[in-house]
C-alpha positions as CSV (number, residue, x, y, z in Angstrom):
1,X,0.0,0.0,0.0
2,X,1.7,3.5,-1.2
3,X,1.5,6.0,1.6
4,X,-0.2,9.5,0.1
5,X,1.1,12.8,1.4
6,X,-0.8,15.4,2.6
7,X,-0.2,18.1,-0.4
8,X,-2.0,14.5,-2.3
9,X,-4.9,14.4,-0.1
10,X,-5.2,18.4,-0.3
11,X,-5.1,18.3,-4.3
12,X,-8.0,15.4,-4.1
13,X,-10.4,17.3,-1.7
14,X,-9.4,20.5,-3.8
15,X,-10.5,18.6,-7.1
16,X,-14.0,17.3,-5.6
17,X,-14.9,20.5,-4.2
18,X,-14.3,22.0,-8.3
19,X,-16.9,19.1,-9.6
20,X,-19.4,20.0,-6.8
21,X,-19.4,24.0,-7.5
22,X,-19.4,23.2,-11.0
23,X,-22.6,20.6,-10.2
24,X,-24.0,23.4,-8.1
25,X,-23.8,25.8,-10.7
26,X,-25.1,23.9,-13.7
27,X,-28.5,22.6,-11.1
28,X,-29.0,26.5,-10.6
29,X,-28.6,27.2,-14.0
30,X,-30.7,24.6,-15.7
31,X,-33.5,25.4,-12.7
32,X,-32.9,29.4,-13.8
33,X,-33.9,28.2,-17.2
34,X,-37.8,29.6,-18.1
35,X,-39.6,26.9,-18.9
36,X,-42.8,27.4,-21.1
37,X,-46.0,27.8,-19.8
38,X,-48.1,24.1,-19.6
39,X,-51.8,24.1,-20.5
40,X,-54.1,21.2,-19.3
41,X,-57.5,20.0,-20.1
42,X,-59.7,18.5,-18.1
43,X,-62.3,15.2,-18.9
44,X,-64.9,14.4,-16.4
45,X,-67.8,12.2,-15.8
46,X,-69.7,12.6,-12.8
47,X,-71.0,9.4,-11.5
48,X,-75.0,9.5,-11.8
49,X,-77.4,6.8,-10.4
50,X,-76.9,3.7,-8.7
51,X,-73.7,1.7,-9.6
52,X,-72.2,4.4,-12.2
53,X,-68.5,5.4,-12.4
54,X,-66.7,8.4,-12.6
55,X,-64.2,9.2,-15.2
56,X,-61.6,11.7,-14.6
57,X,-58.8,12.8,-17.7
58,X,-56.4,15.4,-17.3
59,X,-53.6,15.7,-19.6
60,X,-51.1,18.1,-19.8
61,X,-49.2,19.7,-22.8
62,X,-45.3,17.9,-23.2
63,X,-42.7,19.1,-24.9
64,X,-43.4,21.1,-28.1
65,X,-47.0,20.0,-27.8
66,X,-49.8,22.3,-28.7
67,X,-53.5,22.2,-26.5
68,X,-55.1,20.6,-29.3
69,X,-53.0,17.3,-29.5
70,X,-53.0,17.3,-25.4
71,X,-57.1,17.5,-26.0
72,X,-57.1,14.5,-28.3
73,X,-55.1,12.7,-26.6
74,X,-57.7,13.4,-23.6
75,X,-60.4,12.4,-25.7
76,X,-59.1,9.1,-26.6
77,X,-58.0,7.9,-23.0
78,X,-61.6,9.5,-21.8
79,X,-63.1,7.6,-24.6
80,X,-61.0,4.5,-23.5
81,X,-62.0,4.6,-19.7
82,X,-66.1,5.4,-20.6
83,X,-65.9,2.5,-23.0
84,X,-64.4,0.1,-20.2
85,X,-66.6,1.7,-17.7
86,X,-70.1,2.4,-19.0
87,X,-72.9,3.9,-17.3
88,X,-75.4,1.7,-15.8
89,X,-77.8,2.6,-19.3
90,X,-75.0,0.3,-21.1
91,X,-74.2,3.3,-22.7
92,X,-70.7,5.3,-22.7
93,X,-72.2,8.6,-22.5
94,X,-75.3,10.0,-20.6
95,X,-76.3,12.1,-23.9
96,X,-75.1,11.8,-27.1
97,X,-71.9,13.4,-27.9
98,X,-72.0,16.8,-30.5
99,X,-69.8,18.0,-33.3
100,X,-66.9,19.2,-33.1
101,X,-67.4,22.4,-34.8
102,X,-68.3,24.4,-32.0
C-alpha cells in the first residue's frame, strides 16, 4: 500500500470540491432556465345513479406539444376509460356526444 502525502490528499479534496461547485452551478442554471407555460385540459364524468362510475382525464401539454394534440389525446384515454366503464344505461355517454365544430 503507497502511503499518500498530505499536499495529495489536499489536491483530491481540492478537485471534488471543483466538480461539486461546478454541479452546483449547472443545477442553478438549468432550474434558472424559463420553462414554457403548460396548459391542461380536463375530462370528467360525474357518476349519476346507482352503480355508475366516474371518469376523470387530465392531460397536460409535453414538450413542443400544442392544447389541441394534449385534448385529443384526452379524448381518446376518456373515450378509452367510458368505454371500459359504461354507465349503468350500457351506454358510454349520458347524452349523445355533438360535433366538433363548435
Amino acid at each position: 500500500m503507497s502511503r499518500r502525502t498530505l499536499s495529495d490528499v489536499v489536491q483530491v479534496q481540492a478537485d471534488q470540491l471543483a466538480r461539486y461547485e461546478a454541479l452546483i452551478e449547472r443545477l442553478l442554471t438549468e432550474r434558472a432556465a424559463p420553462r414554457p407555460a403548460s396548459q391542461s385540459v380536463e375530462l370528467t364524468r360525474g357518476t349519476t345513479g346507482d352503480h355508475a362510475s366516474g371518469i376523470k382525464v387530465v392531460a397536460v401539454t409535453q414538450d413542443g406539444e400544442t392544447l389541441e394534440q394534449a385534448s385529443e389525446r384526452a379524448r381518446r384515454e376518456f373515450e378509452r376509460h367510458a368505454a371500459r366503464f359504461p354507465l349503468p344505461s350500457g351506454a358510454a355517454h349520458a347524452a349523445p356526444l355533438g360535433d366538433d365544430a363548435a
